[in-house]
N, C-alpha and C positions, 0 to 999 in steps of 0.2 A: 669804583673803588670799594674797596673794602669796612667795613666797621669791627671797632673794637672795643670792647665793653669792659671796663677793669673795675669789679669790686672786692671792699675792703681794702683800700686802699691806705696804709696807714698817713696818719695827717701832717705828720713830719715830711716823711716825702711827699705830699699832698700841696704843702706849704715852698717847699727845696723848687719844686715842678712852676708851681708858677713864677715864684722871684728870678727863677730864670727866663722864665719865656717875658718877663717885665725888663727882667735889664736887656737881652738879648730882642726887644719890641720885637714879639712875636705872641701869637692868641697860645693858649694854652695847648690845644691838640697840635696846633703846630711845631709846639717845642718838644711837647711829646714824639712826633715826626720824626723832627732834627736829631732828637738825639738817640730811639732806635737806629732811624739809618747808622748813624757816627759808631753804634755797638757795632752792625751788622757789618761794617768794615773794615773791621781789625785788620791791620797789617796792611793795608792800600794806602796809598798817600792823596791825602787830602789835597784837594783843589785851590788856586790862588785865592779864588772868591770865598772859598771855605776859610782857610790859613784868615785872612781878610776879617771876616767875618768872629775868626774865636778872638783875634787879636784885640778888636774893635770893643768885643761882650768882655772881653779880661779888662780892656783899658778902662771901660765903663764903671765893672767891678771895683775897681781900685779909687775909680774917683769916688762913689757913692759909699764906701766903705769909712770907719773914722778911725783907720790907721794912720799912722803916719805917712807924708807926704815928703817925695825924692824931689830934689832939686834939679836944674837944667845941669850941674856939675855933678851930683850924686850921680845921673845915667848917663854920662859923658865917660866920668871915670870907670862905671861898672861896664862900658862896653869897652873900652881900653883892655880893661884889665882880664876881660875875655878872650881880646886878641893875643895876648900874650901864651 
């Protein structure tokens, strides 16, 4: 395999990079990984385990976040009103 050496990396995305590979429990080069490949794929559709996988690191996001929290009726009705 290959190596990739990235400097000046500004520490904003420095910071973005790892809090995902933290919520997404993955080491740092490997998030780095996951989410070249995900560029490098544009327009292919993504895998169950993948789908899986972002839905999982979103739902994570949403819990660890100090937004507001949906109720078992708030997501019941917003998928109703989907269906519509």
């Amino acid at each position: 395999m290959a190596t990739l050496t990235i400097r000046n990396l500004p520490e904003e995305l420095h910071q973005m990079l790892k809090s995902r590979a933290e919520v997404n429990r993955r080491s740092l080069n490997q998030q780095v990984i996951a989410d070249l490949e995900a560029l490098t794929q544009i327009g292919s559709e993504p895998s169950p385990a993948d789908r899986w996988r972002q839905a999982n690191a979103l739902a994570e996001q949403i819990v660890l976040s100090d937004g507001p929290t949906l109720s078992v009726d708030d997501i019941k009705n917003a998928i109703q009103e989907g269906r519509r």
